[in-house]
C-alpha positions in Angstrom: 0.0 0.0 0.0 1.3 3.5 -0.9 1.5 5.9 1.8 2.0 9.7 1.9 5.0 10.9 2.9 5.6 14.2 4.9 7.8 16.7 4.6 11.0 16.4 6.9 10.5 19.6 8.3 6.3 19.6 8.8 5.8 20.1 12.4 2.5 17.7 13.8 0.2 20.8 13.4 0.9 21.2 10.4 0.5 18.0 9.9 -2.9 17.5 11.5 -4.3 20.4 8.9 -3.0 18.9 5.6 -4.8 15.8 6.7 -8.0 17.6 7.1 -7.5 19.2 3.2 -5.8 15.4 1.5 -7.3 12.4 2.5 -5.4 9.5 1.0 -7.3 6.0 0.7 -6.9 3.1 -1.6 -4.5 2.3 -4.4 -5.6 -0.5 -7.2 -4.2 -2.2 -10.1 -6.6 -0.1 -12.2 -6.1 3.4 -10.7 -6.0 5.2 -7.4 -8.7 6.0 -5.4 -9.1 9.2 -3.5 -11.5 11.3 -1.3 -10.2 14.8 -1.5 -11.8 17.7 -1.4 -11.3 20.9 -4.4 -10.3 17.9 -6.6 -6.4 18.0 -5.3 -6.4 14.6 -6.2 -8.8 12.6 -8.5 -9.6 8.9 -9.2 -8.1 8.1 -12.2 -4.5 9.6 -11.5 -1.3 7.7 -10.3 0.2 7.8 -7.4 3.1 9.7 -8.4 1.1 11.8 -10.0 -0.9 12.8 -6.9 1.9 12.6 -4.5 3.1 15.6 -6.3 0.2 17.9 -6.1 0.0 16.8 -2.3 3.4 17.4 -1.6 3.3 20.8 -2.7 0.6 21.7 -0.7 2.5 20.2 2.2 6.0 21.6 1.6 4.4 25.0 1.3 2.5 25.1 4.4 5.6 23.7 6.4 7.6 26.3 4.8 5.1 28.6 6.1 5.1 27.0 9.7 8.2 26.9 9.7 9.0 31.0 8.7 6.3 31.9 11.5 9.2 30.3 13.9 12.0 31.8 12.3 10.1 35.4 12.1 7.8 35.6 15.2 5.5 38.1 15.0 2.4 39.2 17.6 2.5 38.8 20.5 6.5 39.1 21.3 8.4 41.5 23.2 11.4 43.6 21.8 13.6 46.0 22.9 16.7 47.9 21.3 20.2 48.4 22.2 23.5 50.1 21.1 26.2 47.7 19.7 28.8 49.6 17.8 26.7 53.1 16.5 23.7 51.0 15.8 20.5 50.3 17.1 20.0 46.6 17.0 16.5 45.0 18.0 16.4 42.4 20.5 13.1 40.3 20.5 11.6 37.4 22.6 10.2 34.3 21.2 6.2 34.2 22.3 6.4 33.7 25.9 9.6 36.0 26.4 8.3 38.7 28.7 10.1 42.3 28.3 11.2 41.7 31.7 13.2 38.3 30.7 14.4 40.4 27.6 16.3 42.9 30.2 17.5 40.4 32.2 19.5 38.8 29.4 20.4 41.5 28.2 21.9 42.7 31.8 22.9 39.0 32.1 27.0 38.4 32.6 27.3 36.3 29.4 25.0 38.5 27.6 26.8 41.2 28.2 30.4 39.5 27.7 29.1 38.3 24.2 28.7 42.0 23.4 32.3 43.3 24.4 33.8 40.0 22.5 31.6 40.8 19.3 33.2 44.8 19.5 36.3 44.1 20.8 39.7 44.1 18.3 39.2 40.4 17.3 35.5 41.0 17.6 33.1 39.8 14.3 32.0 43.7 14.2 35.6 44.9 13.4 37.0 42.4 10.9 37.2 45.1 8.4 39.8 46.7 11.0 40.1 50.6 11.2 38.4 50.9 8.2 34.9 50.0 9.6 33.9 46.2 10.6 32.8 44.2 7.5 30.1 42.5 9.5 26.6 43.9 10.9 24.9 42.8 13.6 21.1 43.4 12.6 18.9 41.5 15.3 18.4 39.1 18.2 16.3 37.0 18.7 15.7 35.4 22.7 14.9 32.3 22.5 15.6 30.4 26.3 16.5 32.0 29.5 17.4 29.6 32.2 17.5 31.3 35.9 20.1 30.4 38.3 17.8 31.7 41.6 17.5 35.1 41.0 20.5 35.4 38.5 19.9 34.1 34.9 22.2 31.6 34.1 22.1 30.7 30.4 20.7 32.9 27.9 20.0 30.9 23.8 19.8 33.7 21.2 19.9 33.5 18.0 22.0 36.8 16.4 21.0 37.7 12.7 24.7 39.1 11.5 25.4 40.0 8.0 28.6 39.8 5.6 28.6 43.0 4.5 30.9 42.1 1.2 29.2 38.8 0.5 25.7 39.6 1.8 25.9 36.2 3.4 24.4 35.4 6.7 26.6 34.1 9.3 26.0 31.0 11.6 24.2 32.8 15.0 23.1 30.5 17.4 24.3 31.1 20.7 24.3 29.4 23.9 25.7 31.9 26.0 26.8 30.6 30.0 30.0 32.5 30.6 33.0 31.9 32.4 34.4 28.9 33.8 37.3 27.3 35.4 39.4 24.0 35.4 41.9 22.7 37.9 44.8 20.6 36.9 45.6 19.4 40.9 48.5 17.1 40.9 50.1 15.5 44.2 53.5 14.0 44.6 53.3 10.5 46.3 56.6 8.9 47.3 58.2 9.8 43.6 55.1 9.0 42.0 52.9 11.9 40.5 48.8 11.6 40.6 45.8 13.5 39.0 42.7 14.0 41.0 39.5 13.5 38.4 36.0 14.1 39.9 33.2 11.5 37.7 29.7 12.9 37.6 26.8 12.6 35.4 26.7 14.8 32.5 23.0 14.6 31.0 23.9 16.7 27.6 26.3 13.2 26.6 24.3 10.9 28.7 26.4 9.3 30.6 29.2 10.0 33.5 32.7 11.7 32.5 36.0 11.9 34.2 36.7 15.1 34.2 38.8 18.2 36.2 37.6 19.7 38.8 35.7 22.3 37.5 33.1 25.4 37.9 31.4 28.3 36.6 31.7 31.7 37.6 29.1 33.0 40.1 28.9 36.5 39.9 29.8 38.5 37.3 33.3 39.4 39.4 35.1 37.3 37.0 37.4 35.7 40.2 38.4 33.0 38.4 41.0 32.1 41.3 39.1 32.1 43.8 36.0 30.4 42.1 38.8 27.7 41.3 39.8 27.4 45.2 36.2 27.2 46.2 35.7 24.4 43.5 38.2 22.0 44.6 37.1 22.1 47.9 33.5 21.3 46.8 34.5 18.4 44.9 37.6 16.9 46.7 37.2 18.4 50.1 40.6 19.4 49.6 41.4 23.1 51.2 43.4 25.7 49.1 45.0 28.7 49.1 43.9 30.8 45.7 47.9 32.1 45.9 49.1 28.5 45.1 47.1 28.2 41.9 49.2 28.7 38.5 47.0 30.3 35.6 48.0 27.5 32.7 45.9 29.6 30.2 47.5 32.4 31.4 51.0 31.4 29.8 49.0 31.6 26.1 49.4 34.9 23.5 47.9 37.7 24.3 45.6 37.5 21.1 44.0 34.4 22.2 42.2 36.1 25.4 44.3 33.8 27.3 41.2 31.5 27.9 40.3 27.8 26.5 36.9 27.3 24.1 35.9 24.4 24.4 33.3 24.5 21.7 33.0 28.2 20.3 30.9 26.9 17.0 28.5 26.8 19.7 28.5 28.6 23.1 30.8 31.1 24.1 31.6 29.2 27.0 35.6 30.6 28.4 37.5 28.3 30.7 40.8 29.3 32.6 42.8 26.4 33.8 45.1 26.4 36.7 47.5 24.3 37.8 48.0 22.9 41.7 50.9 21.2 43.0 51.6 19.6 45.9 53.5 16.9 47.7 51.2 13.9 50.3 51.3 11.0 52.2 49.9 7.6 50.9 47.2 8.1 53.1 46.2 11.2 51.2 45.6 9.3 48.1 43.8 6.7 49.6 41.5 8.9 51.7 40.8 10.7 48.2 40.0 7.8 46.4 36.8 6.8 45.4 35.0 10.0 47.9 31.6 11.1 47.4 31.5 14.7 47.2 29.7 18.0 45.8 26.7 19.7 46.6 24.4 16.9 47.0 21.4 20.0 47.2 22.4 21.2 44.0 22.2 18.1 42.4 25.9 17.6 42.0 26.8 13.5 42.2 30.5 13.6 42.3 33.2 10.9 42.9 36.8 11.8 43.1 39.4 9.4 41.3 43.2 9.7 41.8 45.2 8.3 38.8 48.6 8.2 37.9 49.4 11.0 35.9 51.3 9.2 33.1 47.6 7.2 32.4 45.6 10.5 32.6 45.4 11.7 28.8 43.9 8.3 28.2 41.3 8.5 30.9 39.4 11.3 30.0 37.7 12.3 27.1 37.2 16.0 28.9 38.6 18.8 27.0 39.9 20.5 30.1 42.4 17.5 31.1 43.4 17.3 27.3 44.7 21.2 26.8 45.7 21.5 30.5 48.0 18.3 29.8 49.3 19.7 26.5 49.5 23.2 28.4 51.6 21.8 31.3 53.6 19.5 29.6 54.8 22.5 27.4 55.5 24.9 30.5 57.8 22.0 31.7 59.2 21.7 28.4 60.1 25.6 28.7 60.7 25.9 32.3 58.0 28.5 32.6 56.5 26.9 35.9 58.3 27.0 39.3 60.8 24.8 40.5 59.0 22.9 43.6 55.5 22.4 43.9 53.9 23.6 47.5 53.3 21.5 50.8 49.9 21.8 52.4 48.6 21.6 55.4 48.5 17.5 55.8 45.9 18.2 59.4 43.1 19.1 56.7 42.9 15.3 55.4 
């Protein structure tokens, strides 16, 4: 039996109307058989034949759906802001209240995008001092995830323009901000260890070994001390911010001197630091296999020592992979210092 096939893109709406306008019934040897109404498809006709006229009507009301998503109209909320002389709209999708509009565009990450986008490297100033060659035209809100009282991830979608080609560039955002990653390292009787904290990651669906890691809480940017605070969350180690080494800071100027981890994406900006210390066996063994983080906040975490020779093949975290390749290459040029620090051993 022949069945009617849908546009890819025909949302079940849509759907649910064409069926109401194209009825498809029988097929026979002799002809096909139809009940639809203004004649879109008769008895008499072959399948193909009709599967064209009902396909059309189909692709063009999905593309019609599918443009009243793209281009909301109605009932949304907009507002405008300066970026760069101009005065760009900034919209909600329906449901986007002019108040959640503010907050993101108040929002840390929001605002952090902005500065990035008209800063020397920004997209806006690629023409150089001659003028940008791109033009930021419209944004459009599309998810606003609050953190308590603080919005925590803002989804946009920015309509920016080539201005030589006429092109539009790729402009879906997932803004979160700033982030740390801490490369902790103790000495054990000659032998040199990685802490990794395991947790659930629902975006991949499954548990990663990872650094320990956090995002920034406050629009402070105190990437140090955020780092302290984090590995004391998820290791229950104590330490000071002064014996953490920026790793990202030993980068080029040009690069921000920050990791992106995925920047076709989310503008997500991670720092990694370094910590060094020396402990006793019983150290590593009180470490191992600890259930940590904040069990309130629905962090699962269980710390994992491992030798640091086996670490680049534990993880498939980004963070451990450039803050291996970073540190290696400081040792290589003798840009770190000579001995690492000795903690307080009373805090274990």
């Amino acid at each position: 039996m022949w069945t009617l096939a849908t546009h890819r893109f025909m949302s079940a709406s849509c759907l649910a109307r064409v069926a109401k306008v194209c009825t498809v019934a029988i097929i026979s040897n002799k002809g096909f058989v139809t009940a639809a109404p203004n004649n879109i498809c008769r008895i008499g006709r072959g399948p193909h034949q009709a599967f064209a006229s009902s396909r059309a009507l189909i692709t063009s009301m999905a593309h019609k759906e599918a443009s009243n998503v793209e281009d909301p109209s109605g009932s949304v909320e907009n507002e405008k802001i300066e970026v760069a002389g101009q005065h760009v709209e900034v919209v909600g999708v329906p449901g986007i209240s002019s108040t959640d509009i503010s907050k993101a565009i108040k929002s840390g990450p929001f605002r952090q995008w902005l500065d990035y986008m008209k800063g020397s490297s920004g997209i806006l100033t690629l023409g150089g001092s001659g003028g940008g060659r791109c033009s930021l035209r419209k944004i459009l809100i599309q998810s606003i995830d609050m953190f308590g009282p603080r919005v925590g991830f803002v989804k946009f979608k920015a309509d920016i323009i080539d201005l030589k080609t006429g092109a539009k560039l790729p402009g879906i955002v997932f803004a979160r901000g700033g982030a740390v990653g801490i490369l902790m390292l103790l000495e054990c009787e000659g032998v040199k260890y990685a802490v990794l904290t395991e947790q659930a990651r629902v975006p991949v669906g499954r548990t990663i070994m990872e650094l320990p890691a956090g995002m920034l809480d406050d629009d402070a940017g105190d990437f140090v001390g955020t780092a302290a605070r984090e590995v004391e969350e998820e290791t229950g180690i104590h330490i000071k911010a002064s014996d953490l080494i920026d790793l990202t800071g030993l980068l080029d100027e040009s690069t921000g001197r920050k990791m992106f981890p995925s920047p076709g994406g989310s503008d997500e900006e991670i720092t990694l630091f370094l910590y060094r210390c020396h402990v006793k066996k019983e150290v590593i063994d009180s470490l191992q296999g600890q259930d940590t983080g904040l069990r309130d906040h629905g962090e699962l975490i269980r710390v994992h020592v491992v030798p640091y020779d086996t670490l680049w093949r534990m993880s498939p975290d980004s963070k451990v992979l450039a803050a291996i390749a970073l540190y290696e290459t400081a040792l290589r040029l003798n840009l770190l210092p000579n001995s690492p620090n000795a903690p307080d051993l009373s805090q274990f």
